[in-house]
N, C-alpha and C positions, 0 to 999 in steps of 0.2 A: 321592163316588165318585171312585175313582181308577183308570186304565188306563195300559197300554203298548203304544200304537198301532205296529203295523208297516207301514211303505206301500213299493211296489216304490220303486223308482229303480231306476237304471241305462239300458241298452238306446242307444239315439240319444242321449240327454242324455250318456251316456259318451264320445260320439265326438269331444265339442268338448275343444278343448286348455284344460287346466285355467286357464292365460294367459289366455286368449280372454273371459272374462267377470269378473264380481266374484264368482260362484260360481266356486270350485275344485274341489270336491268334485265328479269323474270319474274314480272308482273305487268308488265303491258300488254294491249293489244295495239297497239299504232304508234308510228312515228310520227310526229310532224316536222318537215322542215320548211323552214322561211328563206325561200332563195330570192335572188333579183339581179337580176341580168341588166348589161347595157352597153354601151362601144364605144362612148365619146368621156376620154378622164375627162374632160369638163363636167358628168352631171357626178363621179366622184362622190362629192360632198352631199348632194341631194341624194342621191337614194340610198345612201352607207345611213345616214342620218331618220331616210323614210322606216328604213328597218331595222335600226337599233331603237327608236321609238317606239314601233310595233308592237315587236318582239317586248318589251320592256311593261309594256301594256299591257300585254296577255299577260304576262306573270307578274303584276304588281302586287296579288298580295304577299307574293313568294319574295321582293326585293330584287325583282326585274328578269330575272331568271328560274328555271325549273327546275325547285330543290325537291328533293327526294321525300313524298308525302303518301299522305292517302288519294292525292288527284293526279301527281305526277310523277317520274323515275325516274329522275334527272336527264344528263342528255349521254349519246351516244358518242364515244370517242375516236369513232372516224369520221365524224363530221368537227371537226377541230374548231374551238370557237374563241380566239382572244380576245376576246370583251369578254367571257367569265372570270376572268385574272383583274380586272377594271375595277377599282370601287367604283367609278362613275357610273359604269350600265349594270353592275352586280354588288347592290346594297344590304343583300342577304346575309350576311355572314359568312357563307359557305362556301368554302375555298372551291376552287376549281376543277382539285381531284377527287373531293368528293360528290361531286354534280356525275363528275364521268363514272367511276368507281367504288363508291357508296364508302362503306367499309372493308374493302377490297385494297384500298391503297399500301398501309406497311407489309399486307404481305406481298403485294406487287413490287417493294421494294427489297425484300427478301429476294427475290426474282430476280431483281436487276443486281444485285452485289454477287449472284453467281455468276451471271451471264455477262455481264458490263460493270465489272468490279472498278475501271479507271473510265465508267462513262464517257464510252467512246459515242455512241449512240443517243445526243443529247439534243436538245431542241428547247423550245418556249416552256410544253407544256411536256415533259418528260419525264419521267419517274426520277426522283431525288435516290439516291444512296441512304440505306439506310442513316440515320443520326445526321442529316441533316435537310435542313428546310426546303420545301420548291423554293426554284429562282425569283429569286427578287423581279417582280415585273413591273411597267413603267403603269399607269393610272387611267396613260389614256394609250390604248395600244394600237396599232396599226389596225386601216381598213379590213372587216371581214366581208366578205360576201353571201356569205348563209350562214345560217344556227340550225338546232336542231333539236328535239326533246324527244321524250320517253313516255305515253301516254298508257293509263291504266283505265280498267274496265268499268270505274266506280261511275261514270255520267257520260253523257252524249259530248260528243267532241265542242269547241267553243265556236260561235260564231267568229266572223273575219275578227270583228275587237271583243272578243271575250275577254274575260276577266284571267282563266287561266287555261293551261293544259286539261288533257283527261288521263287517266289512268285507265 
């Protein structure tokens, strides 16, 4: 089973200054995520493939993912998505922390060289140390199971295959 969950945002969460947190996205009213459930690793391949297509299609003019515009907010960083690290499913140009973090990221790395100065606390998609790059990621990365984005106010949310996000 696969769905396109829409949940509000907005409202008070809107009023903090995009600065102010490691969340930036304060300008949306809705989330959407693209989840898909299943029990047998035999359909694995089919519905990893049904939903990176999807997904890929609602944001084709963005380069398959929901870069940070007048329609969308990029995505949300607890819904963790590696295929934004992909050039194959993320053609856009735009890295992956700034989908999550906009212009948030160096000083989120300010952040991390007080707090995790010998990056103890490290993963795929992890704050870099100041002075140097995120991790080198592989092109085609392991199965995900949902994505997720940042919709803003400017139009009505997309049909099943819209073209894109809303803001």
């Amino acid at each position: 089973m696969s769905i396109v969950m829409l949940t509000t945002f907005g409202g008070k969460i809107n009023t903090v200054d995009p600065s102010a947190t490691a969340v930036a996205q304060r300008e949306a009213v809705q989330k959407l995520h693209y989840i898909s459930f299943w029990y047998d690793e035999a359909d694995d391949a089919a519905h990893l493939s049904w939903m990176r297509e999807f997904y890929q299609d609602v944001y084709s003019a963005t380069g398959g993912v929901p870069v940070p515009n007048d329609v969308t907010d990029g995505c949300f960083i607890n819904y963790a998505d590696a295929d934004l690290d992909s050039t194959e499913w993320n053609s856009s140009g735009v890295p992956w922390h700034q989908l999550y973090f906009k212009d948030g990221y160096e000083r989120l790395q300010q952040v991390k060289a007080a707090w995790d100065p010998g990056d103890v606390f490290h993963h795929a998609q992890s704050i870099a140390l100041p002075g140097t790059a995120p991790a080198a990621k592989p092109t085609k990365p392991k199965p995900t199971q949902a994505k997720s984005s940042q919709a803003k106010p400017t139009q009505a949310a997309p049909a099943a295959a819209g073209p894109t996000g809303t803001k």
